[in-house]
C-alpha positions as CSV (number, residue, x, y, z in Angstrom):
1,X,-28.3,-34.0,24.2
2,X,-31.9,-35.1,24.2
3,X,-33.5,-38.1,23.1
4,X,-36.0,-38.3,21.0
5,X,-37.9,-41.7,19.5
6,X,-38.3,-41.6,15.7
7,X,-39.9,-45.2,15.4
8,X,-42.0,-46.6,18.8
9,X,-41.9,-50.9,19.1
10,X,-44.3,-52.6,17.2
11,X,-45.8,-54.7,19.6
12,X,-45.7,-55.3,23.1
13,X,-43.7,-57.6,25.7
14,X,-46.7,-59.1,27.0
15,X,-50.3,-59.7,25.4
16,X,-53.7,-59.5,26.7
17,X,-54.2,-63.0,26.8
18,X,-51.2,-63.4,29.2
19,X,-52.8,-61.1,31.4
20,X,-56.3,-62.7,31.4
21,X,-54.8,-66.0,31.7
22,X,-52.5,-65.0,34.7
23,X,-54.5,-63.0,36.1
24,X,-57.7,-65.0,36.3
25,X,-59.9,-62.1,35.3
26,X,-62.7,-62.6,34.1
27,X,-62.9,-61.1,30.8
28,X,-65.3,-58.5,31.0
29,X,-62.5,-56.0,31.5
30,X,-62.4,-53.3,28.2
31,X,-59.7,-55.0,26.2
32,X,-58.8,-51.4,24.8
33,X,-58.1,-50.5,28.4
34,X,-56.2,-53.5,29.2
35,X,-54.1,-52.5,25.5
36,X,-53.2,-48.9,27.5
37,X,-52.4,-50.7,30.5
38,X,-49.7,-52.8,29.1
39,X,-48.1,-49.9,27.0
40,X,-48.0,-48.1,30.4
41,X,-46.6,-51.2,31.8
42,X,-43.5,-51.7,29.4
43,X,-43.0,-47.7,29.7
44,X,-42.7,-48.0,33.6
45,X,-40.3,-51.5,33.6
46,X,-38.4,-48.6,30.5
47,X,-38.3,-45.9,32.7
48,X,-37.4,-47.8,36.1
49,X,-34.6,-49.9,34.3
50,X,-32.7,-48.1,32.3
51,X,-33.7,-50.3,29.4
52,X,-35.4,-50.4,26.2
53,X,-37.8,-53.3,25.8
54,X,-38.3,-54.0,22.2
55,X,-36.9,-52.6,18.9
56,X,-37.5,-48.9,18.6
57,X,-35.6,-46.2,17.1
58,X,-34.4,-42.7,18.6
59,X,-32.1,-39.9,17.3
60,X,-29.9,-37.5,18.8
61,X,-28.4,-34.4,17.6
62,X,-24.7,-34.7,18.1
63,X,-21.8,-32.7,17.5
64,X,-17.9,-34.1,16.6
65,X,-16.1,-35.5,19.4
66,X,-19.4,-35.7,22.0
67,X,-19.4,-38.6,23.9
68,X,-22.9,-39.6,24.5
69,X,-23.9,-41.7,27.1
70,X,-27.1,-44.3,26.2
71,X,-28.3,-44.6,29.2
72,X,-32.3,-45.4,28.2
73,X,-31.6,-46.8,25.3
74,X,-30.0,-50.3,25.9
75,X,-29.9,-53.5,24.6
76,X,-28.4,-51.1,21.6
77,X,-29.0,-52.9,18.2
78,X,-27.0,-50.6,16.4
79,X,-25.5,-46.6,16.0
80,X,-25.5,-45.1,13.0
81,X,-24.8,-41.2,11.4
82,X,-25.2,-40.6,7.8
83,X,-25.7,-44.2,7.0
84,X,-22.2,-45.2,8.4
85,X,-21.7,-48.0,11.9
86,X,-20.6,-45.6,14.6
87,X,-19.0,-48.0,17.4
88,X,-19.6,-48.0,20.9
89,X,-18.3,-49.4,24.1
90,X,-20.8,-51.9,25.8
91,X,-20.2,-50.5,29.3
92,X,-23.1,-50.1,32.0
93,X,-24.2,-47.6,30.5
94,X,-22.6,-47.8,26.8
95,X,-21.3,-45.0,25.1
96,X,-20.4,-43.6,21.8
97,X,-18.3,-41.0,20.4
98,X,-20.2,-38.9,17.4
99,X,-17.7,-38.8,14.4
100,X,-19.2,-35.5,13.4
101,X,-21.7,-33.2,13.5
102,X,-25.4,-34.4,12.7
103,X,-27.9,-37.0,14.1
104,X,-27.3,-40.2,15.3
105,X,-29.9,-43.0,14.7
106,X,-29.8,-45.5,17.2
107,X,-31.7,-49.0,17.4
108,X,-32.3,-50.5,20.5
109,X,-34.3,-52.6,22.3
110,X,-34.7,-56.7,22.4
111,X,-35.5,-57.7,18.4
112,X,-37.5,-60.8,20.1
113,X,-40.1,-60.8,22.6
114,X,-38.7,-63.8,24.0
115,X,-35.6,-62.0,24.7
116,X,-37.0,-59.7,27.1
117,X,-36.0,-61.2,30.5
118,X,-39.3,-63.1,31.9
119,X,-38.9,-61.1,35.4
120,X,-39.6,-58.1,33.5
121,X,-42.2,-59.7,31.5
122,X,-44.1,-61.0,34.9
123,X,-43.5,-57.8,36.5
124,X,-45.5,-56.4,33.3
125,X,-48.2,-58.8,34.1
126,X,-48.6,-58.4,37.5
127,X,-48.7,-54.1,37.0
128,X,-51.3,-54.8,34.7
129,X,-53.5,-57.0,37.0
130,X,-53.1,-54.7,40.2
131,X,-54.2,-52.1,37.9
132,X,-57.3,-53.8,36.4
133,X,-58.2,-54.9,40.2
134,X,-57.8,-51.4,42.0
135,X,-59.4,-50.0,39.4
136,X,-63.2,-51.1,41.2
137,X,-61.6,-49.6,44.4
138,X,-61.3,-46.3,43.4
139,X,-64.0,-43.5,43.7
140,X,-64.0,-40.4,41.3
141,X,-63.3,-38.3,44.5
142,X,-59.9,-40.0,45.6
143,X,-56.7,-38.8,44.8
144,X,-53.8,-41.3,43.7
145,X,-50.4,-41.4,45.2
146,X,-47.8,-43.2,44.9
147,X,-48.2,-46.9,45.7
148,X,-45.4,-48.3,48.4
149,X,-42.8,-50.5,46.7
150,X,-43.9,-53.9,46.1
151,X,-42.2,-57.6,46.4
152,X,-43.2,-57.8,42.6
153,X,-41.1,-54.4,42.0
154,X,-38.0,-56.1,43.1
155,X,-38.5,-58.1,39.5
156,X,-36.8,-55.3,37.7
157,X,-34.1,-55.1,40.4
158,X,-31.6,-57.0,38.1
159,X,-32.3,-55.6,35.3
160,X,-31.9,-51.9,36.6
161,X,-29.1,-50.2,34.7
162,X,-27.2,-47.9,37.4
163,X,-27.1,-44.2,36.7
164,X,-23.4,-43.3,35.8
């Protein structure tokens, strides 16, 4: 059963001025750049925790009796197929059963920015910054790998949903 987002959040977790501010850059980094960074940013804390970050919808195509398991798609707002609630269990991860055959619409993701823990939120911030400040570092010619865990990573560590 895949996943598939029908409706991406509406804004983001953090802003650009949180990231100039905290970061004490100073300003003459490409605002549009800094706007990709953060989206990259909330995708990676996504991705790394298990967790949505802010409202978004995603569909799956289900058939009677599947139990799908939401991993990726928690805080879940709501489930529904056909216009009708579909329950699920609030486990880590939650589930749900598909009453029939068809798609079901989930909603997920903190409504409020200020819901979204603020380790996750400083993690964002501080992804950001490391980014804009490596950026001068790099020549055209180097190759990227992976960078070595960070202290700053282990700000998603409570949030981290296990995989089932």
């Amino acid at each position: 059963m895949l996943a598939r987002q029908t409706i991406a959040p509406t804004r983001e977790p953090i802003t650009i001025d949180d990231v100039l501010s905290w970061g004490h850059l100073d300003g003459a980094e490409n605002p549009a750049m800094l706007g990709l960074a953060i989206a990259q940013a909330r995708e990676e804390a996504e991705h790394t925790t298990g967790r949505r970050l802010l409202t978004q919808t995603w569909e799956i195509d289900v058939t009677a009796g599947d139990v799908v398991n939401l991993y990726g798609l928690t805080p879940v707002q709501s489930i529904k197929q056909a216009g009708i609630d579909v329950p699920w269990t609030d486990g880590l991860p939650p589930t749900c059963t598909a009453p029939a055959d068809g798609v079901l619409t989930i909603v997920c993701g903190w409504a409020d920015v200020l819901a979204v823990p603020a380790g996750i939120r400083m993690w964002m911030v501080h992804r950001v910054i490391t980014s804009a400040e490596a950026r001068q570092f790099l020549l055209p010619t180097q190759q990227i790998s992976q960078a070595p865990r960070q202290f700053a990573d282990g700000l998603l560590d409570p949030y981290r949903i296990p995989l089932a």
